[in-house]
C-alpha positions as CSV (number, residue, x, y, z in Angstrom):
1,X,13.1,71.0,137.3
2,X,11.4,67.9,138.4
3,X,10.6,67.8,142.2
4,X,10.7,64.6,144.1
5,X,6.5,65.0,144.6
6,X,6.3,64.8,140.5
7,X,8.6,62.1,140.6
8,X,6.8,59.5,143.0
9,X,3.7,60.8,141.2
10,X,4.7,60.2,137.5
11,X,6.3,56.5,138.8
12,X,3.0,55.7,140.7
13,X,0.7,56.7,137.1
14,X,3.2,55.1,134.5
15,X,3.1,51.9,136.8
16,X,-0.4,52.1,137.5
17,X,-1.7,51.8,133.6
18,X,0.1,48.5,133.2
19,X,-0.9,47.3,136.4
20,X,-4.5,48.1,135.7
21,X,-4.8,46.0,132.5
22,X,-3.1,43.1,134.2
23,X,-5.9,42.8,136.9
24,X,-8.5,43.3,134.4
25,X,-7.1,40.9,132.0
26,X,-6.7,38.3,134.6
27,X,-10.0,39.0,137.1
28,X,-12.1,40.5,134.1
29,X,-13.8,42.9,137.3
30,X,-13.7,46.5,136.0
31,X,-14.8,47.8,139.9
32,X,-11.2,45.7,140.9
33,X,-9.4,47.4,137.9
34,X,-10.5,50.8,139.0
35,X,-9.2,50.0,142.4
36,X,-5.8,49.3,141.0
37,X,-5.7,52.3,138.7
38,X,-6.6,54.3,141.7
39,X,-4.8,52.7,144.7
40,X,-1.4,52.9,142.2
41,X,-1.7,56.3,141.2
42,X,-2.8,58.4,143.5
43,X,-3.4,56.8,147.0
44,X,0.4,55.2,147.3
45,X,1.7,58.4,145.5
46,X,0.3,60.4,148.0
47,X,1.0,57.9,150.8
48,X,4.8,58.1,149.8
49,X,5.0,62.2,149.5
50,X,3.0,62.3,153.0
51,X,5.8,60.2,154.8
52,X,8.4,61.7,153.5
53,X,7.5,65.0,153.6
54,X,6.6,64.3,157.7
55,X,10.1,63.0,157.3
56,X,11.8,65.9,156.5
57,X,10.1,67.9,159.1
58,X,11.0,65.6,161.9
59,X,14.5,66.1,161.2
């Protein structure tokens, strides 16, 4: 079974790729790309999973 972690994880990659190729198609800066490819799929993932696991625990 998928957990809701995996879920906001898997969104946050799949939506990162396309994402990343856009900015680098557009700006041509690979440092910017990289940026997006990481800020997409793993700092807003985590972000996400962070608030709403503090969520959960508040009440």
């Amino acid at each position: 079974m998928v957990t809701r972690e995996q879920r906001v994880v898997l969104t946050g990659v799949v939506l990162s790729i396309p994402a990343t190729y856009l900015v680098y198609t557009l700006t041509g800066s690979f440092p910017l790309a990289g940026a997006t490819l990481l800020g997409l799929g793993f700092v807003i993932p985590s972000g996400i999973n962070g608030y709403r696991d503090e969520e959960t625990t508040r009440g």
